[in-house]
Rosetta silent file (secondary structure, phi, psi, omega in degrees, C-alpha in Angstrom):
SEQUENCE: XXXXXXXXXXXXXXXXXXXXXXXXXXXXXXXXXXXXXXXXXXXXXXXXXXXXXXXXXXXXXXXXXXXXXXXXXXXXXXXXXXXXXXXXXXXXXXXXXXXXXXXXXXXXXX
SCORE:     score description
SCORE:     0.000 S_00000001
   1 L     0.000  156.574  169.381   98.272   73.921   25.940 S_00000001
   2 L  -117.291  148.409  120.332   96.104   76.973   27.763 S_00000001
   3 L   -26.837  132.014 -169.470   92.976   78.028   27.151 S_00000001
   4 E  -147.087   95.830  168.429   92.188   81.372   27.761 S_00000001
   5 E  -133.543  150.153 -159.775   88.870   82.875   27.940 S_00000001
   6 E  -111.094  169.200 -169.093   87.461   86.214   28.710 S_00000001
   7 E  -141.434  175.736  159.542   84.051   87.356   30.075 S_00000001
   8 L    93.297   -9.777  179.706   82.700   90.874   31.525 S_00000001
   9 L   -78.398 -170.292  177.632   83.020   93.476   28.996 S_00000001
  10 L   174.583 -126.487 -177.176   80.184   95.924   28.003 S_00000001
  11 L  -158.094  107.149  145.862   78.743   99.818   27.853 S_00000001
  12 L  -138.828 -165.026 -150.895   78.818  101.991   30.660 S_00000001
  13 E   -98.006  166.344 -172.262   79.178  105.585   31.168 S_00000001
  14 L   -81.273  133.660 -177.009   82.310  107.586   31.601 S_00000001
  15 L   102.497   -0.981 -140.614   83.187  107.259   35.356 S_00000001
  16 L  -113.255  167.256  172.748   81.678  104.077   35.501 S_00000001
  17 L  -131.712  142.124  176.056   83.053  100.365   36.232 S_00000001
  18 E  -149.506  153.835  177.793   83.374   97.123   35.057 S_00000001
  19 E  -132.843  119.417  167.634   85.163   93.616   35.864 S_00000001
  20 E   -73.623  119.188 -177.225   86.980   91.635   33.379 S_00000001
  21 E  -106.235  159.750  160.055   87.272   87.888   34.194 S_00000001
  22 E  -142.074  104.089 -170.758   89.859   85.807   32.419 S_00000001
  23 E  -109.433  122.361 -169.517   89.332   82.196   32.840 S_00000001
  24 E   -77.189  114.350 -174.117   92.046   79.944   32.334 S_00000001
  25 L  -126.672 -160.415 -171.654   92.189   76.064   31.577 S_00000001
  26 L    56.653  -96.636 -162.125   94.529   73.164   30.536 S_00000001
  27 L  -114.948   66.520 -164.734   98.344   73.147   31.485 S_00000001
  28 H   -82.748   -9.107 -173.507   97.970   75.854   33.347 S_00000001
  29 H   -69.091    8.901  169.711  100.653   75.009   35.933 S_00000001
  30 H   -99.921   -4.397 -165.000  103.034   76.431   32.365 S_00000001
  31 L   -79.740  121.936 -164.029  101.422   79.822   33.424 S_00000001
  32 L  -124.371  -23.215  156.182  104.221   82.306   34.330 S_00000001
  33 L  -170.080  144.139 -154.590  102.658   85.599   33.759 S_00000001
  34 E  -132.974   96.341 -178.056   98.967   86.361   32.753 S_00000001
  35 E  -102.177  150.866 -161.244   98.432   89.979   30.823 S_00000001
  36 E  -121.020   95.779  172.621   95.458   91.977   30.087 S_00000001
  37 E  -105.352 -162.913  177.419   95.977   93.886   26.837 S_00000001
  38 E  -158.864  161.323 -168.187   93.399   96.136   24.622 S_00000001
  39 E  -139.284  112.499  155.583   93.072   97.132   20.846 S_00000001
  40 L  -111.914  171.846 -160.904   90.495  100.251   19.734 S_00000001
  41 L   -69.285  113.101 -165.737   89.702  100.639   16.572 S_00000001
  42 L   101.017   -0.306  176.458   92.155  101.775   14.289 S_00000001
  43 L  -140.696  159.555  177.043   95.239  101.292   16.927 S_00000001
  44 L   -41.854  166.419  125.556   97.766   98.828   17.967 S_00000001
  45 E    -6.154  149.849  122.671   97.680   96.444   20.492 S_00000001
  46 E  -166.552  164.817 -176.245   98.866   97.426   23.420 S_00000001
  47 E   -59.159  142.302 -141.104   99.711   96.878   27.183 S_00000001
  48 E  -128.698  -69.599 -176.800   97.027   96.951   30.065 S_00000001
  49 E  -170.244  173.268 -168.184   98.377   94.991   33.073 S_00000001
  50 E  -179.581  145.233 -159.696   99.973   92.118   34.338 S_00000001
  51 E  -145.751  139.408  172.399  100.469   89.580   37.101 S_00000001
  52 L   -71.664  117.373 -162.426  102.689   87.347   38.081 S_00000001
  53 L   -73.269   -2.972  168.078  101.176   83.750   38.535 S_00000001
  54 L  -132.214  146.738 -179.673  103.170   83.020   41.702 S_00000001
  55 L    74.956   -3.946  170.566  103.479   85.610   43.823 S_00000001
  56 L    57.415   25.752  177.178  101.270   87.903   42.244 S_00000001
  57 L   -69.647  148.757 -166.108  103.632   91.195   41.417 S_00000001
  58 E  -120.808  144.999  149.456  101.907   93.349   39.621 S_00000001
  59 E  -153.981  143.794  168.641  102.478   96.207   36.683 S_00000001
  60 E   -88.738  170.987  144.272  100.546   98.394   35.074 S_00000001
  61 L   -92.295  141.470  177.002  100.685  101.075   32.125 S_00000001
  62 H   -12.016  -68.393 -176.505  101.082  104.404   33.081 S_00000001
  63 H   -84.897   37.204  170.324   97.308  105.411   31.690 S_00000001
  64 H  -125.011    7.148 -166.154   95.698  103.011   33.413 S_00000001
  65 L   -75.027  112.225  157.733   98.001  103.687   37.276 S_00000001
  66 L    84.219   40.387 -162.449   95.475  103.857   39.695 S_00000001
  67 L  -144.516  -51.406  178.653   92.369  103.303   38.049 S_00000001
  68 L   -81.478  167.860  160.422   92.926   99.318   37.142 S_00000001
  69 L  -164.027  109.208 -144.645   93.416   96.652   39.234 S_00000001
  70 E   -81.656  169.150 -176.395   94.751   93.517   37.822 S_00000001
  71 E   157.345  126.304 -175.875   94.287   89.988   40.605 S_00000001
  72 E  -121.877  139.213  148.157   94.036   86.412   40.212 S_00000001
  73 E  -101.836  122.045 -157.126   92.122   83.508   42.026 S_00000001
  74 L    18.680  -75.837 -164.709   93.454   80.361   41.174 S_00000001
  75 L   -99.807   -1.642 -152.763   92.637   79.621   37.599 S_00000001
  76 E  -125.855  132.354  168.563   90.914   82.903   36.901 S_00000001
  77 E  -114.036  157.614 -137.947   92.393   86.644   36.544 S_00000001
  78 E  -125.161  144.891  158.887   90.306   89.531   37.296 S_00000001
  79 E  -140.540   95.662 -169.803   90.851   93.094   35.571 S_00000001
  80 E   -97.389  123.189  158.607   88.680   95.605   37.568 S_00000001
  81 E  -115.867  107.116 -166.641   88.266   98.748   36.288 S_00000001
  82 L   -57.971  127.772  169.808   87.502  102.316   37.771 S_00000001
  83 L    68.478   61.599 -178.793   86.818  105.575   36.896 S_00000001
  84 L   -91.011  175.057 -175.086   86.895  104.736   33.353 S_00000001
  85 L  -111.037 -153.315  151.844   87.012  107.164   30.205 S_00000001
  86 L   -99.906  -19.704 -163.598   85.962  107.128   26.667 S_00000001
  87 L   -78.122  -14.294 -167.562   89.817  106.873   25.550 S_00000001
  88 L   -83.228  -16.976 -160.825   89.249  103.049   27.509 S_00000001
  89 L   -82.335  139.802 -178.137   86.900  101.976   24.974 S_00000001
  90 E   175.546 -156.771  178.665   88.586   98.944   22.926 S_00000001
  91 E  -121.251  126.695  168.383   88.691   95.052   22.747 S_00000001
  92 L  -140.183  150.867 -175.956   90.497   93.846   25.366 S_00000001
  93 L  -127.067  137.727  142.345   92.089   90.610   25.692 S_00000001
  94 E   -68.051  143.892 -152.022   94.239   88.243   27.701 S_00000001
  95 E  -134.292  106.653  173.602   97.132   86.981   27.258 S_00000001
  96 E  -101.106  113.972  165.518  100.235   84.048   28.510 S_00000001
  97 L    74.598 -114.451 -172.421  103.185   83.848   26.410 S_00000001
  98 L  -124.290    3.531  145.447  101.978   83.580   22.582 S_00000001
  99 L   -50.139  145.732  163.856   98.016   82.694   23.919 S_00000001
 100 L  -128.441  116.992  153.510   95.336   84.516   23.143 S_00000001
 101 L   -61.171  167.277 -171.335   91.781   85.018   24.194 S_00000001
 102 L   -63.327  -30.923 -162.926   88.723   85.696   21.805 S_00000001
 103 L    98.591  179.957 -174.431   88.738   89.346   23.698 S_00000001
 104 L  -171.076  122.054 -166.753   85.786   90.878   25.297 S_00000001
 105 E   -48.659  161.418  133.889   84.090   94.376   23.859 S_00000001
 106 E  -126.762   71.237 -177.449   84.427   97.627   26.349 S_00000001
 107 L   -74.124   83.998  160.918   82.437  100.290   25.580 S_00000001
 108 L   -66.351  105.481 -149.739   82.524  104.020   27.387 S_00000001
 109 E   -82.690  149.213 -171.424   80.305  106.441   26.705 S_00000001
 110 L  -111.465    0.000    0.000   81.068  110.119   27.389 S_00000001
């Protein structure tokens, strides 16, 4: 089984940045792709980014293109983000397959 856990969220201001770690243990060599999703309050789920564990290809969603920037070292993937909004504010978690992390808060203030 993997492990999944995330670190790095918080409260900054709109325009502001923060880096999401997601650090990964156990069987991880089952890891095939490693996604960064988010939840605010009152809305689905939904998709953030994602990286391929070998070879690293990358994709994003649209309202995060050119802002995020998803990138893993060895056991641990990184979700840096830029320029952020207030619409960014959420829970956001990682994710392999049917894993889950606890999530990690992201608050932006306008």
């Amino acid at each position: 089984q993997v492990q999944l856990v995330e670190s790095g969220g918080g409260l900054v201001q709109a325009g502001g940045s923060l880096r999401l770690s997601c650090a990964a243990s156990g069987r991880t060599f089952t890891i095939y792709t490693m996604g960064w999703f988010r939840q605010a309050p009152g809305k689905e789920r939904e998709f953030v980014a994602a990286i391929r564990w070998s070879g690293g290809t990358t994709n994003y969603a649209d309202s995060v293109k050119g802002r995020f920037t998803i990138s893993r070292d060895n056991t641990t993937v990184y979700l840096q983000m830029n320029t952020l909004k207030p619409e960014d504010t959420a829970v956001y978690y990682c994710n392999t397959r049917d894993i889950w992390g606890q999530g990690t808060q992201v608050t932006v203030s306008s």
